[in-house]
N, C-alpha and C positions, 0 to 999 in steps of 0.2 A: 504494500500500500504506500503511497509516494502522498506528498503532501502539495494539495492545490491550494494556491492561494488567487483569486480572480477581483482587480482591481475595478471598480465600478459596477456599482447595482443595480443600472439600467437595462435594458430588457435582454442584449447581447450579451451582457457580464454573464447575467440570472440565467441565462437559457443556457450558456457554455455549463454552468455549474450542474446539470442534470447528466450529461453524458459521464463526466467526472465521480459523479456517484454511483453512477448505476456497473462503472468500474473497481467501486470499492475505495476509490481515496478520498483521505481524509479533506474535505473542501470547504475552504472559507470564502467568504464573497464580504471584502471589504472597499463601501462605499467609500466615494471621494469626497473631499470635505464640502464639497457643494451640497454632497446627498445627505447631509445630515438629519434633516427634517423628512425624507424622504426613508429614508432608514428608519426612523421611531415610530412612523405612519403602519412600515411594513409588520413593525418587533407589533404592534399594537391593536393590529387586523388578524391578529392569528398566521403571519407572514404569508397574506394574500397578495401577490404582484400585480396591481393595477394595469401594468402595459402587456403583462403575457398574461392576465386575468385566470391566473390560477395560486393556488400555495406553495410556496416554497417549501421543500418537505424542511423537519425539524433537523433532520441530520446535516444538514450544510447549515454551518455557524453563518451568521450574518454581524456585520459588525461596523464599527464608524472608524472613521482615518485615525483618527486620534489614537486607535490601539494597534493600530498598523508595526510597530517597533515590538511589542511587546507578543505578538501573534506569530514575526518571523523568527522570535529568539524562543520560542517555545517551541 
């Protein structure tokens, strides 16, 4: 299992993050600092994606810029 890390949680980031799973790695989808209110919207909706209008399953971390240092060094 290799570790994805997919920068931007617009519909292209979020939709790369499914093939990734469905391969068994470990996948975080860290928004950019623009996404931030866009990110608490999704943690907040049951991580329903408004632009691919489905759920982001539970097992891909979702997460804001800001812990971007702390998510590569783990």
């Amino acid at each position: 299992m290799s570790k994805v890390i997919i920068i931007g949680a617009g519909a292209m980031g979020s939709a790369f993050a499914f093939p990734c799973l469905d391969r068994n790695h470990d996948t975080t989808i860290i928004g950019t600092h623009l996404e931030d209110k866009f990110i608490d919207e999704l943690k907040s909706n049951n991580n329903f994606h408004s632009a691919l209008k489905l759920n982001i399953p539970k097992s891909i971390n979702i997460s804001k810029f800001e812990k971007f240092d702390s998510i590569l060094k783990s």
